[in-house]
N, C-alpha and C positions, 0 to 999 in steps of 0.2 A: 471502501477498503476493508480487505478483511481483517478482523482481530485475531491480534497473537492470542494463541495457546496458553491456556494456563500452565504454570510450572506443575509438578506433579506436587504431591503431599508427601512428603517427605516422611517417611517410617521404616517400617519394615516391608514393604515392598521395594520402595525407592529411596535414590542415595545420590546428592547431588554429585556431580564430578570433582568439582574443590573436595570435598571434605572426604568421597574416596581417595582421591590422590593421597590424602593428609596423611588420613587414618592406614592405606596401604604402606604409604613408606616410611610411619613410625613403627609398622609390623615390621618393615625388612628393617629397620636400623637396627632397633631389639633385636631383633634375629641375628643379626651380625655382631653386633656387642657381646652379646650371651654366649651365641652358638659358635664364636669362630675366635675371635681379632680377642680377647682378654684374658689374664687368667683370673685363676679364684683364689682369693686370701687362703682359704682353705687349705690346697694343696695344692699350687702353685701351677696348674697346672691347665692348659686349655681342654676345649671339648675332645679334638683329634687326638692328642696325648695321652690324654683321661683314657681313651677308649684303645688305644693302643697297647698302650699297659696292660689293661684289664684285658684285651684279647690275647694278647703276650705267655697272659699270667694262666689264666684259661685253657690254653693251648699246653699247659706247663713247660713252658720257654723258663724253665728258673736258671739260675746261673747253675752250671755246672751241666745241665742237661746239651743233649747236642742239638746245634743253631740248627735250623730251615730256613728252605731259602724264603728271601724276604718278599717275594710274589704271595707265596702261601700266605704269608703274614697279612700282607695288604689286603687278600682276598678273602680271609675271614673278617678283617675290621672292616672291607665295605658290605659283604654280605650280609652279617651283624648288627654293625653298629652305627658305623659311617655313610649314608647314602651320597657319596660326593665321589668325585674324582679321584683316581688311582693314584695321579700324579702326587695332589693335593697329600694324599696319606702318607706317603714314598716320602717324600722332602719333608713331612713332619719325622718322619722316625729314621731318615737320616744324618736330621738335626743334631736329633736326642742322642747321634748314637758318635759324634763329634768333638773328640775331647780337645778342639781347640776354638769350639763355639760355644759348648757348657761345661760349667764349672765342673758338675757333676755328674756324669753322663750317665742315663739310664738305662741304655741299648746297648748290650756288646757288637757293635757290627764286625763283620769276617768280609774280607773283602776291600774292595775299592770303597770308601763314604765319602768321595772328596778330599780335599785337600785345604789348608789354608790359604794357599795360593789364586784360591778362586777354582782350581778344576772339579767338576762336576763328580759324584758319586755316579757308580756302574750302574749296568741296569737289573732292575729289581731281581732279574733271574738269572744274574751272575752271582749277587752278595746275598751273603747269611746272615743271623741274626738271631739274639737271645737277649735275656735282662741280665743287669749288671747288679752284683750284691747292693749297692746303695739302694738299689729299686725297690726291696726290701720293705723300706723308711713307706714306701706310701701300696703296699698290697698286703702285706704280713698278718693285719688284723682284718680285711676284705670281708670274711666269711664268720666275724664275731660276733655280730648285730651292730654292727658301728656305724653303719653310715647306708641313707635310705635305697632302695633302687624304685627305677620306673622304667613302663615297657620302651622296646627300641621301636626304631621306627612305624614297623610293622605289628608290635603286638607279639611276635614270637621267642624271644629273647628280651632277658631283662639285662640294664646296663644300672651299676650308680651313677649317682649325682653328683658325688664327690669319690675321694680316695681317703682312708683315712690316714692322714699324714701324722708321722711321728712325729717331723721337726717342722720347722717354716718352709717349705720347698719354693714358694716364692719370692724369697729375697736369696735362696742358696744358688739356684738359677737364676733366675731373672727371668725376663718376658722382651719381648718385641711385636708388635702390633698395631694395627693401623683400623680402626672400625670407621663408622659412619657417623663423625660430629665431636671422632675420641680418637684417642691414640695412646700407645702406652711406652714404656721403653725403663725396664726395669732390668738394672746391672746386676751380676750372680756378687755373692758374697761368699762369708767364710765359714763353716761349719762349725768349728769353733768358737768363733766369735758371735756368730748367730744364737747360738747355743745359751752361751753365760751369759746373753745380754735376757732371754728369753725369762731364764730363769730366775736372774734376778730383778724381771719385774713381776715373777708368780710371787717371787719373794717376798715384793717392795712394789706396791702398784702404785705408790705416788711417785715413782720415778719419771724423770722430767726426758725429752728429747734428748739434752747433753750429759743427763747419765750414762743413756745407754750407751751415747757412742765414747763413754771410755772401756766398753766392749767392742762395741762395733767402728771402728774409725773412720772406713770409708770401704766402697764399693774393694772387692777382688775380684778381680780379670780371671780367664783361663789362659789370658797367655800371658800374665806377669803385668812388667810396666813398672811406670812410677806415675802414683798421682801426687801433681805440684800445686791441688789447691790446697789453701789456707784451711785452715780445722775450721775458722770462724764462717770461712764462706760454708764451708760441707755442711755444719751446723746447722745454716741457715736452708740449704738445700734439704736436710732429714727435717726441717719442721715444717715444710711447706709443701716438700714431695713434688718441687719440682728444683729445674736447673741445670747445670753440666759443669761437669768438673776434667780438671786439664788434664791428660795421660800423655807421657810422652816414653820413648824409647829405655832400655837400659839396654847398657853399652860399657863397656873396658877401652880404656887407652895401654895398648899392644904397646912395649919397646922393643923396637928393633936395634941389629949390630947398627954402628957408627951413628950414632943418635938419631937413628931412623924411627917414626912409628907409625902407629894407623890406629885406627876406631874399628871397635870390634861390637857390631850391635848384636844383642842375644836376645832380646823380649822385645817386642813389639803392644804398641795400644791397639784396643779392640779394634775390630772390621779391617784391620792394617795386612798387609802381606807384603813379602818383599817383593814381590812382582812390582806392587803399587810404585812403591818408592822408587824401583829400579825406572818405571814407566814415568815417573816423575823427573828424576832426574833426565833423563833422556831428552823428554820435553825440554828443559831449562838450556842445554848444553845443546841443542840442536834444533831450535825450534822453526814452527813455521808458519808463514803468515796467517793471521788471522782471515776468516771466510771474508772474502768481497777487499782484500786486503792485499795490494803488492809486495811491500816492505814490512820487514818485522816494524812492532810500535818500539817505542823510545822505552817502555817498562821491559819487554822482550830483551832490545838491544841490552839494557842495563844486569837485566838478571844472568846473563848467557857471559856477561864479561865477570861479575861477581863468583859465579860459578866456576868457572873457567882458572881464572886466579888461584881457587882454591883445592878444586880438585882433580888429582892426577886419573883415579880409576877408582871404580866401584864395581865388585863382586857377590854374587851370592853365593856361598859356601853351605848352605843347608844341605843336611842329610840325615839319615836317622839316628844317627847317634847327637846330634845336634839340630832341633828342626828348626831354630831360626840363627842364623847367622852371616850376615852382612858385614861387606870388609870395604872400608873407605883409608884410601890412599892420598895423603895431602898435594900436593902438588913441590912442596918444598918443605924440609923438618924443621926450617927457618918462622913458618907459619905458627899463628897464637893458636897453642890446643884449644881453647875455652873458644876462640872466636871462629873458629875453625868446626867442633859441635853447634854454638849455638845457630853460625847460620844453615849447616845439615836440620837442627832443627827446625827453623822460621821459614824454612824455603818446601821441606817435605811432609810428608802426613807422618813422619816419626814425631810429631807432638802436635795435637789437635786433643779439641772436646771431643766429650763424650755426653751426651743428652741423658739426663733422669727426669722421668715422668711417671710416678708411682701409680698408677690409675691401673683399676683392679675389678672385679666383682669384690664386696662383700660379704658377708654374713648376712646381711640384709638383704641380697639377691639384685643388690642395686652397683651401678659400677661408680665409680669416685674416686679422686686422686686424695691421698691419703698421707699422714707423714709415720716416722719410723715408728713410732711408740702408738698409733694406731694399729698399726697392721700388726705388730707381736702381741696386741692386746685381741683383738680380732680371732688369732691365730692363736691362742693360748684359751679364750673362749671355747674355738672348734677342739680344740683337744682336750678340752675338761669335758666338752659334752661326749667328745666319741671314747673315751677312756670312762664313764660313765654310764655307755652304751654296752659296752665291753662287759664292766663289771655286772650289770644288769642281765647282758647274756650269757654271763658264766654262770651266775649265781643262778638264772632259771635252770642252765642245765644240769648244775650241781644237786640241785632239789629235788629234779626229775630220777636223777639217778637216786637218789638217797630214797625216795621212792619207793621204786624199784628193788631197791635192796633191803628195804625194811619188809618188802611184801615175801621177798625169796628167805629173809632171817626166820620169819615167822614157817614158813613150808620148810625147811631147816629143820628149826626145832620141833616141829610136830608131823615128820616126815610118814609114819605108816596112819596115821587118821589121813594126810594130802590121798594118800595112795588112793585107800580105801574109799573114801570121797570120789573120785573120779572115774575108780572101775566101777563103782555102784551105782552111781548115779548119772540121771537121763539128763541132768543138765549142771552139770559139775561147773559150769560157771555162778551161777548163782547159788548154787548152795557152798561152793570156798569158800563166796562172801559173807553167808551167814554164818557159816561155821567157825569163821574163823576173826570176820571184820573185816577183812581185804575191801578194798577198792575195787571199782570195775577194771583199771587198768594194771593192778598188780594182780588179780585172779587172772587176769589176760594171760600177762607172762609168764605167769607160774605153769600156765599150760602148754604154754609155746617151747618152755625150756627141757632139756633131757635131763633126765638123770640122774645122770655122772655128775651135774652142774646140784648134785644137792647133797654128794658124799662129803664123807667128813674132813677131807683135804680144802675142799671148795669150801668149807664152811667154818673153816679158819679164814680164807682168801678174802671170803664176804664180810665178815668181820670187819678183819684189817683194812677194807676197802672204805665199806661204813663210814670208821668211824676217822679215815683221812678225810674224807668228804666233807663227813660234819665241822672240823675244825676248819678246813677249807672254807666252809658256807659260813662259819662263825669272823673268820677275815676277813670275804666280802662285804660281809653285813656293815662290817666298824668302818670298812673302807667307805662303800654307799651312804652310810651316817654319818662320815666324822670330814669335813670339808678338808684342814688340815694336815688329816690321813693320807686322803687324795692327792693331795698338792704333794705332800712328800714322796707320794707314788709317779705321778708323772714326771718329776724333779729325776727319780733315781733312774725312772727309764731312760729320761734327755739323756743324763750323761751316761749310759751303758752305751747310749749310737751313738754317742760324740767319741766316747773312748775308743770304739770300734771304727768309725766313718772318717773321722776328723783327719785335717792334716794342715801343714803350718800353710802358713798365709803366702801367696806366691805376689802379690804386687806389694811395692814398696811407697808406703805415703809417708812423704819428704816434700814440704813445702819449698818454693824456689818460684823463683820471677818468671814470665812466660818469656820466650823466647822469642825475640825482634830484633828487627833489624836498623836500629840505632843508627848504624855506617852509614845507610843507605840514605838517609834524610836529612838533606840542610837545614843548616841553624840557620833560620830565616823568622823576622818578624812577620806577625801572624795578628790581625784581627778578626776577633769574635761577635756574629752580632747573633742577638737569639730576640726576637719576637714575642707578642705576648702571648700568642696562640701557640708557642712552644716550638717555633723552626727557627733554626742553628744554620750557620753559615759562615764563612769564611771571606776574608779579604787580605791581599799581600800587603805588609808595612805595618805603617803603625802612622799617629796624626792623620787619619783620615778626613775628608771633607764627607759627610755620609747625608748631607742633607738632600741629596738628590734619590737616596736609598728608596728602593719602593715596596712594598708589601701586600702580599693577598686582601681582596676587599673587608672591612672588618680588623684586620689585625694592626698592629702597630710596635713602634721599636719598645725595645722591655730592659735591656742590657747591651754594651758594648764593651769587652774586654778585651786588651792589649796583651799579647802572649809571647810566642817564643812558639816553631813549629815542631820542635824536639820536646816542649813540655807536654804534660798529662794536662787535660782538661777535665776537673771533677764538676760533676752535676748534683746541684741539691736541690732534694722537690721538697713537698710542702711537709711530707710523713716525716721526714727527718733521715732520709736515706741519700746515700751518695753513690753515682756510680764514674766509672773514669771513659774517657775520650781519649783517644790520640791525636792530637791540632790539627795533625797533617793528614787524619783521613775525611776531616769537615769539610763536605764540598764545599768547593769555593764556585768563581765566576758570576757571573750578573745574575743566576735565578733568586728562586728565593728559597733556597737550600734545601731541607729537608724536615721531618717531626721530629724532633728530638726521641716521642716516642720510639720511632724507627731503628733508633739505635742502642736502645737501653730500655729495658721494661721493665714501666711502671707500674707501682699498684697498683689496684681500681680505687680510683677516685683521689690519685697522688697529682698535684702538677709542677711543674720547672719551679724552682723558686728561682735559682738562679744560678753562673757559674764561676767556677773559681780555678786557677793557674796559677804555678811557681815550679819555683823547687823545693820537691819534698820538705825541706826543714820552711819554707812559709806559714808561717801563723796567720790563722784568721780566727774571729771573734765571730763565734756563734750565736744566736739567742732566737727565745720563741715567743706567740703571744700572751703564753701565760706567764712572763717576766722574767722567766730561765736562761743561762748561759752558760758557755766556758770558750774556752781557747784551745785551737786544737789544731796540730799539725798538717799539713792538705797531705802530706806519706801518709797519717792514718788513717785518712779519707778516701786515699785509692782503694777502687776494688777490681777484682780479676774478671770477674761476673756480668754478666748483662743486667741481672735481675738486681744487683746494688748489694750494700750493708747498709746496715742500722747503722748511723754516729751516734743521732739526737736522740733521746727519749722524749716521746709528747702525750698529756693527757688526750682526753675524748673533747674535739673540739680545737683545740691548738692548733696551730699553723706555726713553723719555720719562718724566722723575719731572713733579706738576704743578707748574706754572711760582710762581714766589715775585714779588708787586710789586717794584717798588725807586725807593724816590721821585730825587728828580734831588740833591737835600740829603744824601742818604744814597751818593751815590756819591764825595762831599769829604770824608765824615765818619770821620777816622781811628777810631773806637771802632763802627763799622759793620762787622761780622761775618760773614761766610757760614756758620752751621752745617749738619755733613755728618752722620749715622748710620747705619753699613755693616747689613747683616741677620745682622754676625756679632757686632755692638755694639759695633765703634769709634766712639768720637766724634771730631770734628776742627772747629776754628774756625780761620780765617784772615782777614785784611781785604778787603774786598769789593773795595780798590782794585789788587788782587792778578789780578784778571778783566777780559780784554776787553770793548768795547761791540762787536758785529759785527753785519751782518745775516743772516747764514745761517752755517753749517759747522759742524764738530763742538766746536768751544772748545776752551779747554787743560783739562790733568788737574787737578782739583779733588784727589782722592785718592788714594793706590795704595791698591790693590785685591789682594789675595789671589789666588789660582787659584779658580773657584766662587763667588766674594764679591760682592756687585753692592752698590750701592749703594742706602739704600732711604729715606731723609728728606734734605729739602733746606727751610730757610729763611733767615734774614736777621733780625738783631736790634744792635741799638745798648744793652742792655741787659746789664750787668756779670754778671747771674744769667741763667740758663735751666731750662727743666721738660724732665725728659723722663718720659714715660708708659710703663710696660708694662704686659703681661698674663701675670702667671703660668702656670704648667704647671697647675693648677687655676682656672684664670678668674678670680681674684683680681689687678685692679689694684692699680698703685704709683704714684706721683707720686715724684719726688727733684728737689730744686733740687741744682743746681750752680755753681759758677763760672765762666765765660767763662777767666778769666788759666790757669786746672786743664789747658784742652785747645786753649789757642790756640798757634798754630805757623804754620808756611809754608806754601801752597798744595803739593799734591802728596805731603804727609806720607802716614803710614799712620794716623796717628793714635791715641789711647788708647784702648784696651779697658777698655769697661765692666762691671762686677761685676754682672749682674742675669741672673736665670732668665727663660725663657721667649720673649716675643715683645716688640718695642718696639715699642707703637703709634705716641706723636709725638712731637716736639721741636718748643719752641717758648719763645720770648725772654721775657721776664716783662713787657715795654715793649709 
C-alpha cells in the first residue's frame, strides 16, 4: 500500500486550510466591524458617513451654497473614497439627510428622501443635496492639524480617520448596525443635555453614571414619544450600555359636541409609522387564517371581538403642516378613555421597546460596548487631543508668520542698504543674510516681495500685524501650558454650539406601567414548577399531585409555587437581582417548559434562586450567605426589563438564600420569629420586628458569622416548636423538634450550636 503524503511544513510557503479559513474570516469581521457596521466614539460617525461629509465638504456642498444633484455626490464618494456600491452610498446619505430618522440631520436633501411612512427616497438623479449648518460641529476645524489623514484606497487622494468633532455626535445621533459577532443600536439624544452632562464631567471627572443622567435622562427620539421606563431601570441601562426601554405614543383626548370624543395621536416611537399601525389594526379587525390553517385560532377570534367592541374607525390625517396624526374613533363615548388607550396601546406598535446597545469603536481602535460616562470620557479625551492639535497648528502658523514679518520689519527699517544689496550684488540671497542676519527663508521673501509692500503705509500695517501675532503666540503658549486654561477653552466653545445648535428636548420621560391587557386574562389558579437546571412551567389549579412530574435527564424539581394567573411572577437569582413574569405567558402543558434564561437575562454566572408571587403589597423576607436581610415588598421587586433590577446588595462570594413569604399580620405579631441555620449548625431565632421593610440594599446583620461560615436556612414561624432536618455522614435522616424560647436572642447574635453530625437539610416552624 502506498504511504500518505506528508503534510506540507507549514510557513511561509504553506497554510493549512483550518487556519486560513480562521485567520481569512477574522480579516473579513474586522473589516466589517471597522470598515462598515460601527461607529467611532470620536465623531459618531461610520466610515460611509465620515467620507460623505468630507466629500460634501470638499466639493464645498456648505450650507448656503447651491445643492447638486446627489448622483454627483455619490460619484465623487465612490471615485474617492468609497470603493462599494452606489446603492450602499445613496441610502447612507439619505439617512443623514432624514429629519425623522436623525435627531440632527446633516444633509440638507432637496427632493423626495423618503418618507416616514416607509416610501422609498427618489433616485439619486432626481434629488439634490448639501450640508446642513449643524454639519459644521464635525468639518469646521478639518484643515487645522486636528485629526490624522491616510491615503484612499488607491493611493491618490487622502481621506481622515476621524472628523474632528466639536460635540459627542455619537450619542446626538445614535448608530444602528449589525457587523459580524456585534451589533450596535445606539438611540440620538439631546444636544442640550449632551452638552452639560459633557461638561460637567470635564469639570468633575469623578462623576458617577447617575450624575450624569441628572443631565442626561434618557434617550431623545426625532420623532417625540414618551419613554415609560423607570429612571431606576434607565440607570441601570446607562451603566451597563445595554437594554431597552419602553416608547410609547403621545396622543390628546379630542372633545367632541354631545360628549363625543376620540384620540388624537401626534408623535409616534421610533421605526413606527402610521402605515404600521393602520396595517395592524386591519390585521386585528379583519384577519386571516393562519398559513396551513382553515379557521381563525381562538387568539384571532378573541382579539377581532376585543377590537371590534372598541373601535368605530381609525384615520390618518398627516400632512405637512402636521406629519404624524392618527384619529381613533371609540365605538361608543359610553367607553372607559383609559381602557379604551391602553388597549390601542397593548394591541399596536404605538407602545413597544426600543433596543440600546452602546458598542462602538473606541479611542483604542477596539470596538466595545460601553456605558454613558465611558464614552463622554472617551469623547472628551478626543477633543482635548484635537483642540490641542488645533492649538499646536495655530501656534506653528503664528510663528511662521511672526517670522516672516520680523525678516520684512528688518528690510523696512534698512530699506536703501536691502535695495542696494540686491542691485549689486551677484547673489543678493546670501549676502541679505549676512548683511543683515536674515534667515534663509526671510531673505527668501524679502526677495519675492514688491515694493509697494515696504513703503511706509505698509510698515505701519506690519507693525500692527507683528505685534497682534505676538500676543496671539503669547495665548497659545498659556493655553498649550496651562491644562486648566484649556479646559475652560473647550468648556466655552461646548456651550457657544450648544447656544447656537441646541433646542428643547422633544420626547417626554414619564414613567407609567406598560401597557396589558388585564381584561383579557382569567383569574385562574396557576401552578409554578421551576427545576434545578432553571426550566419554569406552568400547571392549571392548585394541590397538585406532581409526583408523576418528569424532568430532563440530570435535572430535578427545585420549587413549586401556588399563584394566581393575573399575578406577576418575580424571579430571584443568586446576584441579588429580580426580574418579573407574567403567570399567564409560562407555558404550560405536559413538556418540560422552558430556560427561565430564555425569558429574562441573566448575568454571567447569575442562577434561579428562586420564585416569588402575590399582590404587590406581599412581603417577603429576604436574606443572603453572608447573614444579610430585609423585608421587602414583591411591587418593589417588579421590573419592566428583561435584564432585571438590583434589590439585594452582595459582597464577592455571597449568594441569595430563597426568599421566605411574610404575611402583613406577621409583621405586628410579637411571637413571629426569623429562624437562621449557619452550615456550621448554629441555630438563632429573633423577632421579625427586629428587620427593616426597604426596597432594595443589603439589610442589617441577621447573624454573625464566623471566618468561612455562610449562612445557609432562612425561614419565619409563629410557632413555640420548630423541625430541623439532617442528613447523616451515612445517608440516614434525622428529624429533632426543638424549642423556639432554647435559641431565641437578638438580631446579630452568633447564635447556639447544634449537636448533630453530618449535613442540615431544613428548618422549619411546626405552624
Amino acid at each position: 500500500m502506498d504511504e500518505k503524503p506528508a503534510l506540507p511544513v507549514v510557513g511561509d510557503d504553506y497554510l493549512l486550510l483550518g487556519q486560513y479559513a480562521e485567520r481569512a474570516y477574522l480579516e473579513y469581521a474586522m473589516s466589517v466591524v471597522k470598515g462598515r457596521a460601527l461607529p467611532e466614539v470620536s465623531d459618531g460617525q461610520k466610515p460611509v458617513q465620515r467620507r460623505i461629509l468630507y466629500a460634501m465638504r470638499d466639493m464645498g456642498l456648505v450650507h448656503g451654497a447651491k445643492p447638486v444633484k446627489s448622483a454627483r455626490v455619490v460619484g465623487e464618494i465612490l471615485g474617492k473614497y468609497h470603493p462599494h456600491g452606489d446603492a450602499s452610498a445613496y441610502d447612507a446619505m439619505v439617512r443623514m439627510a432624514q429629519d425623522f430618522t436623525l435627531r440632527y440631520p446633516l444633509i440638507d436633501g432637496i427632493g423626495n428622501f423618503g418618507s416616514r411612512d416607509g416610501d422609498g427616497a427618489a433616485a439619486m438623479r432626481y434629488t439634490e443635496a448639501r450640508l446642513t449648518p449643524i454639519a459644521d460641529l464635525l468639518l469646521s476645524e478639518i484643515n487645522m492639524g486636528t485629526v490624522d489623514f491616510v491615503p484612499n484606497y488607491d493611493g491618490a487622494f487622502d481621506e481622515p480617520v476621524h472628523l474632528p468633532a466639536r460635540l459627542p455626535m455619537v450619542l446626538l445621533n445614535g448608530a444602528s448596525g449589525i457587523a459580524v459577532g456585534l451589533a450596535t443600536e445606539i438611540p440620538s439624544h439631546n444636544l442640550n443635555e449632551v452638552t452639560q452632562a459633557a461638561i460637567a464631567l470635564l469639570k468633575k471627572p469623578s462623576l458617577t453614571t447617575a450624575d450624569l443622567m441628572q443631565y442626561i435622562p434618557a434617550p431623545d427620539f426625532a420623532g417625540g414619544g414618551q419613554i415609560i421606563t423607570s429612571a431606576e431601570d434607565l440607570q441601570h441601562i446607562y451603566e451597563t450600555g445595554k437594554g431597552s426601554v419602553r416608547v410609547r405614543a403621545r396622543y390628546e383626548v379630542e372633545k367632541l359636541a354631545r360628549g363625543q370624543w376620540r384620540v388624537i395621536v401626534t408623535e409616534l416611537p421610533p421605526n413606527t409609522s402610521a402605515q404600521k399601525i393602520l396595517a395592524e389594526i386591519e390585521d386585528q379587525t379583519n384577519p386571516k387564517p393562519k398559513t396551513g390553517k382553515k379557521n381563525l385560532t381562538q387568539d384571532q377570534q378573541n382579539t377581532k371581538a376585543l377590537m371590534l367592541s372598541l373601535l368605530e374607525k381609525v384615520r390618518d390625517e398627516s400632512d405637512g403642516e402636521s406629519p404624524v396624526r392618527l384619529v381613533f374613533e371609540p365605538k361608543s363615548s359610553r367607553i372607559d378613555t383609559e381602557n379604551f388607550i391602553n388597549t390601542l396601546m397593548a394591541q399596536t406598535s404605538l407602545e413597544g421597546n426600543v433596543s440600546m446597545n452602546l458598542v462602538m469603536m473606541g479611542t483604542d481602535n477596539r470596538p466595545a460596548q460601553k456605558n454613558l460616562k465611558t464614552i463622554l470620557q472617551e469623547w472628551l479625551s478626543f477633543r482635548t487631543e484635537t483642540v490641542t492639535r488645533r492649538l499646536q497648528y495655530r501656534l506653528s502658523q503664528v510663528e511662521k508668520r511672526i517670522h516672516i514679518l520680523e525678516g520684512r520689519m528688518i528690510a523696512f527699517l534698512h530699506i536703501d542698504e536691502v535695495i542696494k544689496v540686491i542691485r549689486e550684488s551677484d547673489e543678493p540671497k546670501s549676502d541679505l543674510m549676512a548683511a543683515f542676519g536674515l534667515t534663509d527663508i526671510q531673505a527668501e521673501d524679502i526677495l519675492e516681495i514688491r515694493l509697494r509692500q515696504l513703503a511706509r503705509l505698509e510698515g505701519f500695517k506690519l507693525e500692527k500685524e507683528l505685534n497682534d501675532l505676538k500676543e496671539e503666540e503669547g495665548r497659545l503658549k498659556v493655553l498649550l501650558g496651562d491644562e486648566n486654561e484649556k479646559k475652560k477653552l473647550i468648556i466655552k466653545e461646548m456651550q457657544a454650539d450648544m447656544k447656537q445648535y441646541g433646542d428643547e428636548r422633544r420626547t417626554l420621560v414619564e414613567a407609567a406601567e406598560r401597557a396589558t391587557l388585564t381584561q383579557t386574562t382569567a383569574d385562574e389558579p396557576v401552578t409554578l414548577i421551576l427545576s434545578e437546571k432553571g426550566w419554569i412551567r406552568s400547571r392549571a389549579g392548585h394541590h397538585l399531585d406532581l409526583s408523576q412530574t418528569t424532568f430532563k435527564e440530570g435535572d430535578g424539581l427545585k420549587q413549586v409555587l401556588e399563584g394566581r394567573t393575573v399575578w406577576p411572577v418575580v424571579i430571584l437569582d443568586s446576584h441579588g437581582r429580580t426580574y418579573t413574569l407574567d403567570a399567564a405567558e409560562i407555558p404550560g402543558g405536559r413538556g418540560d417548559g422552558v430556560p427561565v434564561s430564555s425569558l429574562i437575562e441573566l448575568q454571567n454566572g447569575a442562577e434561579v434562586t428562586a420564585m416569588m408571587t402575590g399582590l404587590p403589597d406581599q412581603h417577603y423576607l429576604l436574606g443572603n450567605s453572608g447573614g444579610y436581610g430585609f423585608i421587602a415588598k414583591l411591587g418593589d421587586m417588579n421590573s419592566r426589563i428583561k435584564a432585571g433590577k438590583n434589590v439585594m446588595t452582595l459582597k464577592a462570594g455571597e449568594k441569595t438564600l430563597p426568599p421566605v413569604p411574610v404575611y402583613a399580620v406577621s409583621l405586628i405579631n410579637p411571637d413571629c420569629k426569623v429562624l437562621l441555620a449557619t452550615d456550621d449548625h448554629r441555630l438563632l431565632a429573633f423577632s421579625i420586628g427586629e428587620l427593616e421593610v426597604r426596597e432594595k440594599g443589603r439589610g442589617l446583620q441577621m447573624i454573625s458569622l464566623s471566618d468561612g461560615v455562610r449562612l445557609e436556612h432562612l425561614t419565619v414561624s409563629t410557632s413555640p416548636e420548630f423541625i430541623v432536618e439532617s442528613v447523616g455522614k451515612r445517608g440516614a435522616e434525622h428529624k429533632e423538634r426543638l424549642r423556639m424560647q432554647d435559641i431565641n436572642n437578638k438580631r446579630g447574635r452568633k447564635g447556639k450550636l447544634l449537636d448533630i453530625s453530618g449535613r442540615l437539610k431544613a428548618l422549619y416552624g411546626t405552624d
